[in-house]
C-alpha positions in Angstrom: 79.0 78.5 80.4 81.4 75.6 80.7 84.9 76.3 82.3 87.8 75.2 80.3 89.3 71.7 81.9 93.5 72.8 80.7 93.3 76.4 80.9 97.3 78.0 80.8 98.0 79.1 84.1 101.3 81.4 85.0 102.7 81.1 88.2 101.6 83.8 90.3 97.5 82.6 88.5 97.5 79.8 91.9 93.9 79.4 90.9 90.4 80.2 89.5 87.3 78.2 89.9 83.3 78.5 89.9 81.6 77.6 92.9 77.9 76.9 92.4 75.4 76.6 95.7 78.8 75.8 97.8 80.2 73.2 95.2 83.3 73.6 92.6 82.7 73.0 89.3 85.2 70.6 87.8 88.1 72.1 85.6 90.1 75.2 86.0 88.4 78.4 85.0 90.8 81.0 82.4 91.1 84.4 83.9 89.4 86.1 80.9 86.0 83.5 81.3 85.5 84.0 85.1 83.1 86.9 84.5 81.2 85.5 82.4 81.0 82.1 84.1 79.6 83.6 87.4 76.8 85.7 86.1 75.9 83.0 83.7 75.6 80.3 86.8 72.3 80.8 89.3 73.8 81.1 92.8 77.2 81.2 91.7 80.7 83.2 92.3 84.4 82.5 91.4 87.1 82.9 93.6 90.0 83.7 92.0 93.9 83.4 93.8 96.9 85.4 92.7 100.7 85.6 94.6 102.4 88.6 93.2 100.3 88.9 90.0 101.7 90.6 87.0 99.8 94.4 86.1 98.2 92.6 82.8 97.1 89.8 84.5 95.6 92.1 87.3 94.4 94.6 84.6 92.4 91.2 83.6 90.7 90.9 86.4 90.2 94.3 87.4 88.4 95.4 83.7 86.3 91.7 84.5 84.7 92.8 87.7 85.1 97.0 87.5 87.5 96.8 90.4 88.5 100.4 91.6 91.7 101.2 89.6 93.0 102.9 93.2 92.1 99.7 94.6 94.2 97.9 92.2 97.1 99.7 92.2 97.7 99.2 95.6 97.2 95.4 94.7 99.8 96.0 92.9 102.3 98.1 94.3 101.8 96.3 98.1 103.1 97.4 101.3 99.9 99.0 102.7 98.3 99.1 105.9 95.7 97.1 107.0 92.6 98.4 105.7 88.9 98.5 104.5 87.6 100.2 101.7 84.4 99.9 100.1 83.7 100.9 96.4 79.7 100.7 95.6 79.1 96.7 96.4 82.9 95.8 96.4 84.8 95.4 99.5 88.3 95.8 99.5 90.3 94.4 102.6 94.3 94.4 102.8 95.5 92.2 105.3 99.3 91.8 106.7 100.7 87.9 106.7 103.2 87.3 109.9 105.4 84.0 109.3 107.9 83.4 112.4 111.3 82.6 111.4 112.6 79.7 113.4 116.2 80.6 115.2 118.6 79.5 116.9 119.4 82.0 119.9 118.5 85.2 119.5 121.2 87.6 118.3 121.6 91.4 117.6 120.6 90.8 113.4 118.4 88.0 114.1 115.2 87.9 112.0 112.7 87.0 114.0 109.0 87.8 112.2 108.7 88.2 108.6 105.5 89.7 107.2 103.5 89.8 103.7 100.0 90.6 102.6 96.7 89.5 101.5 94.6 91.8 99.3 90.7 90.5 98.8 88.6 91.9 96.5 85.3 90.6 97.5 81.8 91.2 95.6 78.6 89.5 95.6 79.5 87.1 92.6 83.3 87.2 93.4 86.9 86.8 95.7 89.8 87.7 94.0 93.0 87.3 96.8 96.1 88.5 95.9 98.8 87.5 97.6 102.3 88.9 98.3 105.3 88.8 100.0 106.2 85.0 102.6 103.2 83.9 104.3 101.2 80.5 104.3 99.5 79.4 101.6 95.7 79.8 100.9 95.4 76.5 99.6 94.3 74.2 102.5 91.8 77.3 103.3 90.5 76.6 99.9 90.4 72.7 100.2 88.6 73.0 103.8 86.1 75.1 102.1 85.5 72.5 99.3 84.8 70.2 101.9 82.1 72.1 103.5 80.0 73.3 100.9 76.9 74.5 103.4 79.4 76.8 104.6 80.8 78.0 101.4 77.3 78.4 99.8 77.0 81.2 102.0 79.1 83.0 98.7 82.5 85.0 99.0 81.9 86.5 102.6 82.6 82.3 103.3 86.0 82.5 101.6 87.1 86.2 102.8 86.0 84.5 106.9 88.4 81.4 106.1 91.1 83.6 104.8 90.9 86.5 107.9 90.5 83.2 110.0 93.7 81.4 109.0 95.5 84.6 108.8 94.5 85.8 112.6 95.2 81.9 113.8 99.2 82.8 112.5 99.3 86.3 114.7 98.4 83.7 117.3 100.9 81.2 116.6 103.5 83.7 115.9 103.2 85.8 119.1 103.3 82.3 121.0 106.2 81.7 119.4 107.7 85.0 120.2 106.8 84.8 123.8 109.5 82.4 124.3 112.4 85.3 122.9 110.8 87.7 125.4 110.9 85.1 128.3 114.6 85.1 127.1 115.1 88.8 126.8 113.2 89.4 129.7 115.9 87.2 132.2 119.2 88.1 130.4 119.4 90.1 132.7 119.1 88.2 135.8 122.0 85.6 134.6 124.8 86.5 136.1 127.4 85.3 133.3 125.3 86.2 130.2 126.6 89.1 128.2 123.8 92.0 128.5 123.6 93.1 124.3 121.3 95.4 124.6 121.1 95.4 120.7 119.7 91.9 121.1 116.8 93.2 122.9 116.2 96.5 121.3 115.9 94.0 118.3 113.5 92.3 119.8 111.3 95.7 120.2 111.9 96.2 116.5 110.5 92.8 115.7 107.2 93.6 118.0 106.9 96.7 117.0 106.7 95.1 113.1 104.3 92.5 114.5 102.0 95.2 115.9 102.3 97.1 113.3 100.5 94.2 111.3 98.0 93.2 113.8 96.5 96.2 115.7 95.1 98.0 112.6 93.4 95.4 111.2 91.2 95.3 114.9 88.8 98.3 113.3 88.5 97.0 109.7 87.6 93.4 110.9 84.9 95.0 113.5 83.3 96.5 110.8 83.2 93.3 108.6 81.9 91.5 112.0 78.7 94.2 111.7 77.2 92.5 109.3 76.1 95.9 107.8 78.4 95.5 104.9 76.9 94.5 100.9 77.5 90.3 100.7 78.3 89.9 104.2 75.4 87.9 105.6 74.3 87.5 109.5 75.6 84.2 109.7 79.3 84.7 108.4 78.8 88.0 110.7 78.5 85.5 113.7 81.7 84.0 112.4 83.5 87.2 111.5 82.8 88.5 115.3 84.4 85.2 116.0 87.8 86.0 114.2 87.6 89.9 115.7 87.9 88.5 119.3 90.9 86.6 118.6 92.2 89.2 116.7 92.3 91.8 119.6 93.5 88.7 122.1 96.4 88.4 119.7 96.5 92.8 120.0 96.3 92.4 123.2 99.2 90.3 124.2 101.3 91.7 121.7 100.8 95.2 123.4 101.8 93.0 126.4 104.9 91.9 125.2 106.1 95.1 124.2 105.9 95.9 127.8 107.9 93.8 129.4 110.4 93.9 126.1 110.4 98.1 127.7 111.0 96.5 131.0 114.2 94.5 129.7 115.9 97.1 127.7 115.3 99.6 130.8 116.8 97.3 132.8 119.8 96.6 130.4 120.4 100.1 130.0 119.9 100.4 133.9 123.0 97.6 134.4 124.7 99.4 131.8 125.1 102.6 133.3 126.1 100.7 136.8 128.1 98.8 135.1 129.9 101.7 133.6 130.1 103.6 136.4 132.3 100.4 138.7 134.1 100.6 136.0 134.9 103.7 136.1 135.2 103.7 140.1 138.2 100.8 139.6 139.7 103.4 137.0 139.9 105.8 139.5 140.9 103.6 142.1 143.5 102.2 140.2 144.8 106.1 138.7 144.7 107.3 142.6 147.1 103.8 143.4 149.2 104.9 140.3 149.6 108.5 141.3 150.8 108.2 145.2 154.0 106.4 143.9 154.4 108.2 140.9 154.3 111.5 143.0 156.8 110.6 145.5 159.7 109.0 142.7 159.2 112.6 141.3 160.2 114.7 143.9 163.4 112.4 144.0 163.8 112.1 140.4 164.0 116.1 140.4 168.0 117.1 139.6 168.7 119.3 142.5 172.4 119.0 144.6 170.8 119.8 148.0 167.7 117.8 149.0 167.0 115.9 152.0 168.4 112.2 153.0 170.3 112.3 149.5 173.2 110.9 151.0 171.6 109.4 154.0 171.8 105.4 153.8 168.7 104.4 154.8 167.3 106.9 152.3 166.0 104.7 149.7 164.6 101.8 151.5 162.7 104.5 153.4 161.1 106.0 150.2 160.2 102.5 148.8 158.6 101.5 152.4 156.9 105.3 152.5 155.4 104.4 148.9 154.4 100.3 150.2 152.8 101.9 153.1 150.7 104.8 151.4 149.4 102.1 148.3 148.1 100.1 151.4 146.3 102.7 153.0 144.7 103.8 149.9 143.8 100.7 148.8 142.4 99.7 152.0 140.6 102.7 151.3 139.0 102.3 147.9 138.6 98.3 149.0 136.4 99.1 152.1 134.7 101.5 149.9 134.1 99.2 147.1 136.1 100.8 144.6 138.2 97.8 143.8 
């Protein structure tokens, strides 16, 4: 069956094409023909690309290729955790995105990793990817296939390596990214005149903790792909697959790293804290106990009594005011050779 050169696309349809023996066929192919096409074309299978698809649309594609209607609702619905699910010779793999926002310093709100995800549907005549939420987009993975048509005859297992590939290549690029905000978290608190927020690093955790949350549990699901014991997933692509799981768990790896020494930093800020705290409250002290000593004596004199000693006397109150001078010394000399003050 011919595809239709000006299908109507929406904006969330970024496309739909028939790949026979690793080569596109000219012309975009309409949602409701893709079914059709494939089966009707020897050694061929559609890949099909969707960001944030609509339920009809979905609904489309899902009555086209029997997709699991549990699988497609959490298409649908999103924010799921990476996973792999088989249903008879479909695989179904949700993958988490992780874009690195670019920042100035970092702060107490600053928003360091953003994350999306990639659902593929993948079966032996098909690869629908739905897409949601920020992350790169799939089409220079799609044009690098088209340009190597020996490895995208190898079917949709080709197109679900490129997309695990490109998507594993970002954990890498973002956690070397982040790797500079830890360096910075990490010696805060070793500069002397740098405020210690220790909301800037607990932050920091936050953001890791989102990162890892995207990366480590897609370590098992992409093993299993790597196996090569899965329907459409060939030995070859398996090789590459095992490929893409080492990098993945280096990425898991220094992550689980970095969370580390983020632990070491906030201890250590709430460490300095606490001392920090307690001079303060030393000086405090120090300064309530140089208060008191004068306060104490002006009150006994302050008291309204006619008989009490060197009332009248006329070296009286240069005597009190020395007595006071004298005991603020000592204690101060005291708390200073303590390090109170």
């Amino acid at each position: 069956m011919a595809a239709s050169s000006t299908p109507s696309y929406p904006d969330s349809v970024v496309d739909c094409a028939l790949y026979e023996q690793g080569k596109r066929r000219s012309g975009l192919l309409p949602l409701d023909e893709a079914m059709h096409a494939c089966y009707a074309t020897p050694d061929g299978f559609v890949w099909i690309g969707l960001h944030e698809p609509t339920e009809d649309q979905l609904q489309i594609v899902a009555s086209a290729f029997g997709l699991h209607p549990l699988a497609v609702e959490d298409a649908l619905t999103a924010h799921q955790r990476p996973k792999l699910e088989r249903y008879d010779d479909t695989l179904f793999l949700v993958m988490r995105t992780a874009v690195y926002v670019e920042h100035e310093a970092l702060t107490a709100t600053s928003e360091i990793v953003d994350t999306g995800e990639i659902m593929a549907f993948m079966g032996r005549r098909f690869i629908v990817v739905v897409r949601h939420g920020p992350s790169h987009q799939l089409t220079g993975v799609r044009h690098h296939l088209e340009e190597n048509p020996e490895l995208l005859a190898h079917g949709p297992a080709a197109v679900l390596h490129a997309i695990a590939d490109t998507v594993v290549d970002q954990y890498l690029d973002v956690v070397t990214a982040v790797e500079t905000d830890v360096d910075e978290a990490e010696g805060a608190p070793y500069a002397p005149q740098q405020a210690h927020d220790i909301r800037r690093v607990y932050r920091l955790k936050r953001e890791l903790l989102e990162l890892r949350r995207a990366v480590a549990p897609l370590v098992e699901p992409m093993l299993e792909l790597a196996g090569g014991r899965l329907p459409g997933v060939d030995k070859d692509i398996a090789r590459y697959l095992r490929d893409v799981h080492d990098h993945l768990t280096q990425a898991a790896d220094r992550i689980t790293a970095l969370c580390e020494v983020t632990d070491t930093a906030l201890f250590l800020v709430l460490a300095q804290t606490s001392v920090q705290q307690n001079s303060d409250m030393r000086r405090i002290s120090a300064i309530a106990a140089l208060i008191a000593a004068p306060i104490g004596i002006v009150g006994v004199y302050g008291m309204n009594f006619d008989h009490m000693p060197e009332l009248r006397w006329t070296f009286g109150y240069p005597l009190v005011i020395g007595a006071i001078i004298v005991v603020c010394a000592v204690i101060y000399r005291a708390f200073r050779r303590n390090g109170w003050l």
